[in-house]
C-alpha positions in Angstrom: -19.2 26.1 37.8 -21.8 25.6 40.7 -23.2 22.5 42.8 -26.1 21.9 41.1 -27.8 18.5 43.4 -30.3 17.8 40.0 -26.9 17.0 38.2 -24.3 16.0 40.7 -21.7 13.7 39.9 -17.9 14.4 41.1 -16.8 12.4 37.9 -13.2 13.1 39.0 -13.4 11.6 42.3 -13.7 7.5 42.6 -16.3 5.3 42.6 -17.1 4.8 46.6 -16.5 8.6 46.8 -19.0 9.5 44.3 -21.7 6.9 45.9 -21.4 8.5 49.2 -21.7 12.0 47.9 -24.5 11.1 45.8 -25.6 9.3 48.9 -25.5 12.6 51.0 -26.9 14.5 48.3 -30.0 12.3 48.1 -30.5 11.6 51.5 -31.1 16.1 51.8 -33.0 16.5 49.0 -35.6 13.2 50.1 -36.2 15.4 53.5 -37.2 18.1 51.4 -36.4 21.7 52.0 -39.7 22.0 54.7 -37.8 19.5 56.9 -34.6 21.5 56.4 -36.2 25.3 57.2 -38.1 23.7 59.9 -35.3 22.1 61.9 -33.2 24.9 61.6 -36.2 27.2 63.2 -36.9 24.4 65.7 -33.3 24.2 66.6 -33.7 20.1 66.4 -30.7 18.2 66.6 -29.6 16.9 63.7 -30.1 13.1 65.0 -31.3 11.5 61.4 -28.1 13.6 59.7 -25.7 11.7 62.1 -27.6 8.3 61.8 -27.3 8.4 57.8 -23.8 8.8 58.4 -23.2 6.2 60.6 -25.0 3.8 58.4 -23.4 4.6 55.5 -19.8 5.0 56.9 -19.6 8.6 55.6 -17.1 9.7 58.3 -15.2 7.1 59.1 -14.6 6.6 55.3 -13.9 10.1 54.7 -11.5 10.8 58.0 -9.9 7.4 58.5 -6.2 7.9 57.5 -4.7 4.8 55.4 -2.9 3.7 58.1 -5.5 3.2 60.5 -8.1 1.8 58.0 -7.2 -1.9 58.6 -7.0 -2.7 55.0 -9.8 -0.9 53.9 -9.0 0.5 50.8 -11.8 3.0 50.6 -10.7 5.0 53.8 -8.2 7.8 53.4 -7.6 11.5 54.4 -7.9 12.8 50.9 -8.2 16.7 51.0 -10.2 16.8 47.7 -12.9 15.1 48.7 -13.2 16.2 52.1 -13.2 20.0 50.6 -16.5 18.4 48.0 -18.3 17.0 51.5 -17.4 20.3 53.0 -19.4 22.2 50.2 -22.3 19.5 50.1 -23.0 20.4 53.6 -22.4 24.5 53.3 -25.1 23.9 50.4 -27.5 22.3 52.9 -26.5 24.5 56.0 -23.6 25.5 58.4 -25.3 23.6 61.1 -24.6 20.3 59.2 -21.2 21.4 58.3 -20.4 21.9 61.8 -20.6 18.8 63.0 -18.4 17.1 60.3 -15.7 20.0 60.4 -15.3 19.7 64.4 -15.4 16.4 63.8 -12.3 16.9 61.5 -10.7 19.1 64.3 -11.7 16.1 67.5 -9.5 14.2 65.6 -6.1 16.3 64.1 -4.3 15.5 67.6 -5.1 11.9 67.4 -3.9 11.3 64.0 -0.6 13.5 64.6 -0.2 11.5 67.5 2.0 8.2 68.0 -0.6 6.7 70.5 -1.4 3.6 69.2 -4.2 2.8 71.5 -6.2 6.3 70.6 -5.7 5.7 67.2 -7.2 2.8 67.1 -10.0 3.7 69.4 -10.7 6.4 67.2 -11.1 4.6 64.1 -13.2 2.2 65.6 -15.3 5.1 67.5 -15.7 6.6 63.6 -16.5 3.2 62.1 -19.5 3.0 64.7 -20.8 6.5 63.6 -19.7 8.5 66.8 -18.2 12.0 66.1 -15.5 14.1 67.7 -14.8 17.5 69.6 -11.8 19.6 69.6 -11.7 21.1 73.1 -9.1 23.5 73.0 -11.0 27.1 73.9 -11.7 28.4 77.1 -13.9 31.3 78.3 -10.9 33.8 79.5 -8.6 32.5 76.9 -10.4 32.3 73.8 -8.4 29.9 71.3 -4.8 31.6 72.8 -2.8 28.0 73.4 -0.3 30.0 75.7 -2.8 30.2 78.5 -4.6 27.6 79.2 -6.8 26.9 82.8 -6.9 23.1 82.2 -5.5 21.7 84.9 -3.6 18.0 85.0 -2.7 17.0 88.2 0.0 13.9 88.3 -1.3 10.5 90.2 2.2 8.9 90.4 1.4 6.5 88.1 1.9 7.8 84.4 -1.2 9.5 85.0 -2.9 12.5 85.8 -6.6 14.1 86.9 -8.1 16.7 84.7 -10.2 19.8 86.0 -11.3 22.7 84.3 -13.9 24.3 82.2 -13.5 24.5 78.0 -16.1 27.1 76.3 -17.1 27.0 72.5 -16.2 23.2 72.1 -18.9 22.0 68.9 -19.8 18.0 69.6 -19.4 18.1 73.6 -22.9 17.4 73.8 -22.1 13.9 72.2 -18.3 13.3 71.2 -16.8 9.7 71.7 -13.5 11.1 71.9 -12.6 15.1 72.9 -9.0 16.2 72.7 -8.5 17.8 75.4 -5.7 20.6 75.9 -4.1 21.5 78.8 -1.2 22.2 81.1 0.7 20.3 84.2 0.5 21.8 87.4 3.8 20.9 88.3 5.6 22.3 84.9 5.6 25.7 84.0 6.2 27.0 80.5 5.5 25.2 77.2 7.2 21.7 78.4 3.9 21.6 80.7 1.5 21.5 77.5 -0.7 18.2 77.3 -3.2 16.9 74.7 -5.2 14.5 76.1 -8.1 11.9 74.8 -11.7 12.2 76.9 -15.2 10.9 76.3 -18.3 13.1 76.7 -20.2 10.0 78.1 -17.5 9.9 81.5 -19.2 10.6 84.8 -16.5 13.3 85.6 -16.9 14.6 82.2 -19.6 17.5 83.4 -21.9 19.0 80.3 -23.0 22.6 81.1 -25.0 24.3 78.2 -24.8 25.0 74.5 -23.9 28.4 74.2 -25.4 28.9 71.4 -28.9 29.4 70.0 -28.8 27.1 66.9 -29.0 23.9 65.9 -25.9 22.9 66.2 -24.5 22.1 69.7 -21.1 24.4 70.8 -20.8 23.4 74.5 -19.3 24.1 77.9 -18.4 22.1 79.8 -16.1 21.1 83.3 -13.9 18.0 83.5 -13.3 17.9 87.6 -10.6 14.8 88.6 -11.1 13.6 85.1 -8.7 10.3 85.2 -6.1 10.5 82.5 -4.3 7.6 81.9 -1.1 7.6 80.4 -2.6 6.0 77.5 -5.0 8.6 77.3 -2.2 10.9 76.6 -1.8 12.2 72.8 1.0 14.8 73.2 3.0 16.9 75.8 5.3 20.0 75.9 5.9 22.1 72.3 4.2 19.1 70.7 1.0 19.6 72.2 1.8 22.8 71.2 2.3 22.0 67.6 -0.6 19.7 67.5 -3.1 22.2 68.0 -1.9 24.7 65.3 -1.1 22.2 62.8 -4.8 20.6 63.6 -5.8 24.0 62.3 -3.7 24.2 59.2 -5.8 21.0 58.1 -9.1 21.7 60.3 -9.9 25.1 59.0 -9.7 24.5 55.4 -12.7 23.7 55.5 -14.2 27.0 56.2 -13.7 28.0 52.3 -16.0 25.5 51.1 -19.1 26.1 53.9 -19.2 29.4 52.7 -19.2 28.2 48.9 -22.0 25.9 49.6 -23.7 28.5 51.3 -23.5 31.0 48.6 -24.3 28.6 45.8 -27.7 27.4 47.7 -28.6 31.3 48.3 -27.8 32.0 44.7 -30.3 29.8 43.1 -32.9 31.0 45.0 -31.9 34.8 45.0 -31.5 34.9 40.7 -34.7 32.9 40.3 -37.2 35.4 42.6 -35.1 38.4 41.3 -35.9 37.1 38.0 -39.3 36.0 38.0 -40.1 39.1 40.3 -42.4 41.6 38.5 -41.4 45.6 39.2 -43.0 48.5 37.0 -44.0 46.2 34.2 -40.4 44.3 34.3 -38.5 41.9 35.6 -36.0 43.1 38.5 -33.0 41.7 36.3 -33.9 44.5 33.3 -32.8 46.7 36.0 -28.7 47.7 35.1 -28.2 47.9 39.0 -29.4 44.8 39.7 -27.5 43.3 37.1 -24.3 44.7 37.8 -24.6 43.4 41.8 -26.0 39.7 40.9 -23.1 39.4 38.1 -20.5 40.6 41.0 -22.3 38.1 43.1 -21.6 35.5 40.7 -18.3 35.9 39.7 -16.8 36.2 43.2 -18.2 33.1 44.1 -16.7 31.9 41.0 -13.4 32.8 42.3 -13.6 31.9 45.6 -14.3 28.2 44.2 -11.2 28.8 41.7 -8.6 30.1 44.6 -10.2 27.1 46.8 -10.0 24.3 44.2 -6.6 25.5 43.4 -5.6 25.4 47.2 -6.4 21.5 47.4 -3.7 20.8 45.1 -1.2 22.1 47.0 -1.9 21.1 50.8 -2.0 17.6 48.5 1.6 18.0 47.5 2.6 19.3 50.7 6.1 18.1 52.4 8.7 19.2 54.4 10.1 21.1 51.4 6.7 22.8 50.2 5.0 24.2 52.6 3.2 27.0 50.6 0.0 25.5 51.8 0.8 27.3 55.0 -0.2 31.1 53.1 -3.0 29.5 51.3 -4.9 28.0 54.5 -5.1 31.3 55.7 -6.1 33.1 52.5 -9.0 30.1 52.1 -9.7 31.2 55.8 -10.0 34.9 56.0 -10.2 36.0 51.7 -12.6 33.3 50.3 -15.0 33.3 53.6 -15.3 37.1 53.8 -16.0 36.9 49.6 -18.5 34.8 50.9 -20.2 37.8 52.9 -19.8 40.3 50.0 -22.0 37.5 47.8 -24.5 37.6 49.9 -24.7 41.1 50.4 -25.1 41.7 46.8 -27.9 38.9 46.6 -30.1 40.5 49.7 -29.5 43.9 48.0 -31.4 42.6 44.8 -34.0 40.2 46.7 -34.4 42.9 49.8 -37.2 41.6 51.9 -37.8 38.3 50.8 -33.8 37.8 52.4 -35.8 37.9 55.7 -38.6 35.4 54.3 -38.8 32.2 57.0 -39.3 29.6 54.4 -36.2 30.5 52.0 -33.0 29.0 52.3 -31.8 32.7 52.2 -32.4 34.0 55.1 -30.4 31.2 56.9 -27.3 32.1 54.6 -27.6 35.4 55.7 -27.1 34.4 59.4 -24.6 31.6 58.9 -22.4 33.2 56.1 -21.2 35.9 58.9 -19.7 33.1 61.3 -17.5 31.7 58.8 -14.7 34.5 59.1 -15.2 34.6 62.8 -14.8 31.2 63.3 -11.1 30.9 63.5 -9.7 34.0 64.6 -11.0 37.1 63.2 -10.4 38.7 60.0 -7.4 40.8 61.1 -5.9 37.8 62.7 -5.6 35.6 59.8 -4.2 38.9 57.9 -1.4 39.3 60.7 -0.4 35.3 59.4 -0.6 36.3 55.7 2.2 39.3 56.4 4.5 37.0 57.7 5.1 35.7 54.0 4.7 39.0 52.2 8.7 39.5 51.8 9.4 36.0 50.4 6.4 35.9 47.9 6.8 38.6 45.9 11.0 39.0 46.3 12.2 35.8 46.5 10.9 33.7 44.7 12.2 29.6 44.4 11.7 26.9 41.7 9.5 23.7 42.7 8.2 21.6 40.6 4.8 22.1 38.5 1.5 21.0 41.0 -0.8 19.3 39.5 -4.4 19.1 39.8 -4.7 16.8 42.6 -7.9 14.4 42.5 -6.0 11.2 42.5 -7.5 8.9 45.7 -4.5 9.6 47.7 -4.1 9.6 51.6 -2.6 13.3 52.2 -0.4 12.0 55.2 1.9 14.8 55.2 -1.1 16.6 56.9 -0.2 15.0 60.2 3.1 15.0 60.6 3.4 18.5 59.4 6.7 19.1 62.2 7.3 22.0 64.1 5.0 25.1 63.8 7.8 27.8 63.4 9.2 29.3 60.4 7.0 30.8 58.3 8.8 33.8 57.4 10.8 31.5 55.8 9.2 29.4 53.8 9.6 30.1 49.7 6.7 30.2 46.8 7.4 30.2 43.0 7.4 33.0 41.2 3.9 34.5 41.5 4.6 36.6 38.3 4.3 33.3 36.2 0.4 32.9 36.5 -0.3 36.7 35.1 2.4 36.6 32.4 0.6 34.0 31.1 -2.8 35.7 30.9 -1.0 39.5 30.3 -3.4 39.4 27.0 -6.3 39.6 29.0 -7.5 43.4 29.7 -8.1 43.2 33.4 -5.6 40.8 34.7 -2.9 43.2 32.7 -4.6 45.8 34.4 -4.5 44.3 37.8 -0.8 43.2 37.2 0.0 47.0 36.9 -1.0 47.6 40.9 0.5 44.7 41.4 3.6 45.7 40.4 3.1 49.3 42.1 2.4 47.1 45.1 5.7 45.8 45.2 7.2 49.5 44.4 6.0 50.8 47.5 7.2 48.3 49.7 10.7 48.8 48.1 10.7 52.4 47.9 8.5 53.6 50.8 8.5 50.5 53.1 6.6 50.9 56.7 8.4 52.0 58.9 9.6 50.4 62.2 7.0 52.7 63.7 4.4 51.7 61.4 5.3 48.0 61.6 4.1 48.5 64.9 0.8 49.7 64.3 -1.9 47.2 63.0 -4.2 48.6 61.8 -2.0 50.5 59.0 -0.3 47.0 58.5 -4.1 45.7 57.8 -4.6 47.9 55.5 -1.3 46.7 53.3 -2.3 42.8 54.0 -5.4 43.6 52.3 -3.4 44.7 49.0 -1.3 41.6 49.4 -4.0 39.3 49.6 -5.4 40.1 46.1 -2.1 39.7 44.6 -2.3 35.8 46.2 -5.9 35.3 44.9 -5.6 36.5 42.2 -2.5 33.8 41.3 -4.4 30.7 42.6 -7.3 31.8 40.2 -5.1 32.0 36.8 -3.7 29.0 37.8 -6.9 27.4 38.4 -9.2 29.3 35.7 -5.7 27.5 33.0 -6.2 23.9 34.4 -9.9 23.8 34.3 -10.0 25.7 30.7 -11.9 28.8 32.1 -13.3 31.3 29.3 -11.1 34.4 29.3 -14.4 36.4 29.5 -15.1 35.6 33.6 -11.4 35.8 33.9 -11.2 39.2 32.6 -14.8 39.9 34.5 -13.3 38.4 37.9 -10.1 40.7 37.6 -11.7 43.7 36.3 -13.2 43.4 39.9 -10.1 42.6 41.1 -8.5 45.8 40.3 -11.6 47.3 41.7 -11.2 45.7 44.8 -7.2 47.2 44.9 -8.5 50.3 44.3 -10.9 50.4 47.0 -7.9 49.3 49.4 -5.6 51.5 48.6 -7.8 54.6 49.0 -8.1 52.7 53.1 -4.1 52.7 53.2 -4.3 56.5 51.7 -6.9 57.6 54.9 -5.0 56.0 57.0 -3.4 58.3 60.0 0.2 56.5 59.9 0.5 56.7 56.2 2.9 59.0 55.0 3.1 61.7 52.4 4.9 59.5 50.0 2.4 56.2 50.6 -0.8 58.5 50.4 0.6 59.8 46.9 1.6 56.4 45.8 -1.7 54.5 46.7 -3.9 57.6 45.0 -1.5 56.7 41.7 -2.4 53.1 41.9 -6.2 54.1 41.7 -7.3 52.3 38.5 -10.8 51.3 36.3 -11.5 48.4 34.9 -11.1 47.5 31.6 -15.1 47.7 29.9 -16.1 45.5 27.1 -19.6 45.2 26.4 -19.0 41.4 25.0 -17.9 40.1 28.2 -20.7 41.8 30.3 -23.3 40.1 28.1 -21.3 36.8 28.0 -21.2 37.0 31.8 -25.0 38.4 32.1 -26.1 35.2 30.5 -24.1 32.4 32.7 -25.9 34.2 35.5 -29.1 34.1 33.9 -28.7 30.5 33.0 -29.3 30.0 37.2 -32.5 30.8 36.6 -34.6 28.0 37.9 -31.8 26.0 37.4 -32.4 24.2 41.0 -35.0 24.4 43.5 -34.8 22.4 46.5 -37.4 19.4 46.6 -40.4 20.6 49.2 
């Protein structure tokens, strides 16, 4: 279940896609993990990372959609192997993965764009190696797209000049092309939105700091009288608008599979020293403490790649009719990167102080793992989106067509031209009932399926209240129930396609139901739950189901970790 570099091959992706992978993978393991600890510490740019790219075409391969490739068959925007580079470079470290995914974000605007001249320019910027920034934050405004201090003044000539300071913008040390989002100064209101192409190299173009103490390079920096030609321009008005949030429907996908990569790398190394680790005459894993938290470790990170692989297939076979991707970016977002946390947390709770140890790969997951859910919105933010389809999934459900898994070497156009950015609350899902009828036999996901149920109970009989609606922090508390139910159905679907035992399914939903549990005693403490709720979430309080066999059977999957992979010195 777990990138292992000794014996990676993605068999199910094609031939050019495999090389480069392999190619990626080799080109880490030949610098050895004392190169990789010491240019994290050293916060050295990652210079010989880009150039490997750029010599072997990785990006532009990898981010060039079809249309744009000038007959090169090999360049596509194919989701599922963009998610497997994603995770290569989680496995190596965030700072790597960085540069690719706001790379990935540089470049949503231009590709939803109908400027021929950008789209051109950026192809040919990507075939030469460069990479791209997305430069939509500012200090005051954060990442809030209805206030923006950008400034484009009009020249009179189809053109206008830029001034203004963005904040957080990854690559503006070095981007050949930033999209840039601003606002006219003679247009109030939405129509007054721009999207515009500029290059970090311009003389206006004014690079202030990185404001960030890593590796990676998050800049500031002040256009003043940047020119903007009007072929510089990408979008205006509620396009611009749609641009940015449909840049991160695709862009922060990626999120889910940096913190997969992270987790797997940690886990090596955390099961082999707790392992091999000597403690009153025994190995740290005879301990039943320590097996119970590096087994929960392992089996929500094999969920979160279950839920994740699962996702691909359907921003894949996205359309104008489907757009159920839409719940699952956000779930991939906030549930699979802050699963991400929880693994770790369970590893450094069984390794303890060699977590802080310089030369491990550990202690750098520790770091970079908590970014992940912070990195687009926050936590609660991304829950807000997910209760905007809460009343259609689990009460309305539609009938679409079976999605298959998805590895075919497709270009995933539908990405950019993904429409208006409105309507969520009204997009349909199939019935999410299917995927646990057809495991009922299986202890813990019947178990599960009995809150899940309850779940929907509440909301029918003791729905919040306008009041409560109101109040977040209650409504967090019942977006956190809802996620699970999603989770869970992307993992039965997944864990049927792939063939997955039923003894990690039942293991991964006996947490699961755990997991519920926990939740619903938070909606029960809350102070704007009722009588009725409290009673109803302390009656929806459940164990897992135990069985001896399947604790063993999972014991030894994580045992088989042991020294399965150790980075090359």
């Amino acid at each position: 279940m777990l990138l292992n570099p000794t014996t990676y091959d993605p068999a199910h992706l094609d031939e050019e896609s495999r090389r480069l992978l392999r190619a990626l993978v080799a080109f880490f393991e030949e610098r050895g993990k004392n190169a990789l600890v010491k240019s994290y510490i050293d916060r050295t740019w990652y210079a010989d990372f880009l150039e490997f790219s750029a010599k072997q075409g990785l990006f532009a391969t990898f981010l060039t959609p079809s249309a744009d490739a000038a007959g090169d068959p090999d360049k596509r925007w194919d989701t599922a192997r963009n998610a497997a580079l994603s995770e290569i470079l989680g496995f190596y470290g965030l700072d790597y993965w960085y540069t690719w995914q706001v790379t990935v974000l540089g470049l949503g605007p231009v590709w939803q764009s109908a400027n021929e001249v950008q789209r051109k320019r950026a192809a040919e910027l990507l075939g030469d190696g460069h990479v791209m920034a997305f430069a939509l934050s500012e200090r005051g405004h954060g990442a809030d797209i209805y206030a923006t201090d950008m400034i484009l003044t009009p020249t009179g000539d189809g053109g206008f000049t830029a001034s203004g300071t963005k904040y957080y913008i990854g690559n503006g040390n070095v981007a050949g092309l930033v999209s840039v989002f601003g606002r006219r100064s003679d247009v109030e209101g939405p129509d007054g939105y721009v999207f515009f192409a500029a290059d970090s190299r311009h003389e206006n173009y004014h690079l202030i700091k990185n404001v960030v103490n890593k590796q990676m390079y998050v800049s500031t920096f002040e256009l003043t009288d940047y020119p903007v030609r009007a072929e510089d321009v990408l979008h205006t008005g509620k396009a611009a608008f749609d641009a940015a949030l449909n840049t991160v429907n695709v862009g922060k996908f990626n999120l889910c599979t940096a913190a997969i990569g992270i987790c797997e790398h940690a886990m090596y190394e955390a099961v082999t020293h707790a392992h091999r680790r000597m403690l009153y005459g025994k190995p740290v894993t005879n301990f039943p403490h320590v097996r119970r938290e590096l087994a929960d470790a392992y089996l929500r990170l094999v969920a979160m790649k279950l839920f994740s692989d699962r996702a691909v297939d359907y921003f894949r076979s996205a359309g104008p009719d489907d757009r159920r991707y839409l719940l699952f970016n956000p779930m991939t977002k906030m549930k699979v990167t802050t699963e991400g946390e929880k693994v770790v947390d369970l590893m450094w709770d069984v390794i303890a102080a060699k977590g802080f140890e310089a030369d491990t790969y550990f202690d750098k997951a520790a770091m970079d793992i908590r970014g992940l859910p912070k990195l687009e919105g926050t936590v609660h933010v991304n829950l807000a989106l997910i209760l905007k389809f809460m009343p259609n999934y689990l009460f309305d459900p539609a009938t679409y067509e079976p999605v298959a898994t998805r590895h075919d070497p497709a270009d995933d156009e539908f990405l950019f031209r993904q429409g208006p950015a409105r309507g969520l609350g009204a997009i349909r899902f199939h019935d999410w009932r299917t995927a646990y009828d057809a495991a009922a036999a299986i202890p813990n996901v019947a178990r599960f399926r009995e809150q899940a149920d309850g779940f929907c109970a509440l909301l029918r009989e003791h729905a919040p209240s306008a009041e409560q609606q109101k109040d977040l922090d209650f409504l967090l508390a019942v977006g956190h129930l809802f996620a699970l139910i999603v989770y869970g159905q992307l993992i039965l679907e997944q864990a049927a396609l792939t063939g997955l035992d039923d003894q990690r399914v039942d293991a991964i939903f006996g947490i699961l139901v755990r997991d519920f549990s926990a939740y619903a005693t938070e909606l029960h403490g809350k102070t704007a739950t009722t009588e009725a709720q409290a009673a109803w979430a302390l009656a929806h309080i459940r164990r897992p189901v135990e069985n001896a066999d399947t604790t063993r059977a999972v014991w030894e999957h994580v045992l088989g970790l042991v020294d399965a992979y150790e980075m090359r010195p």
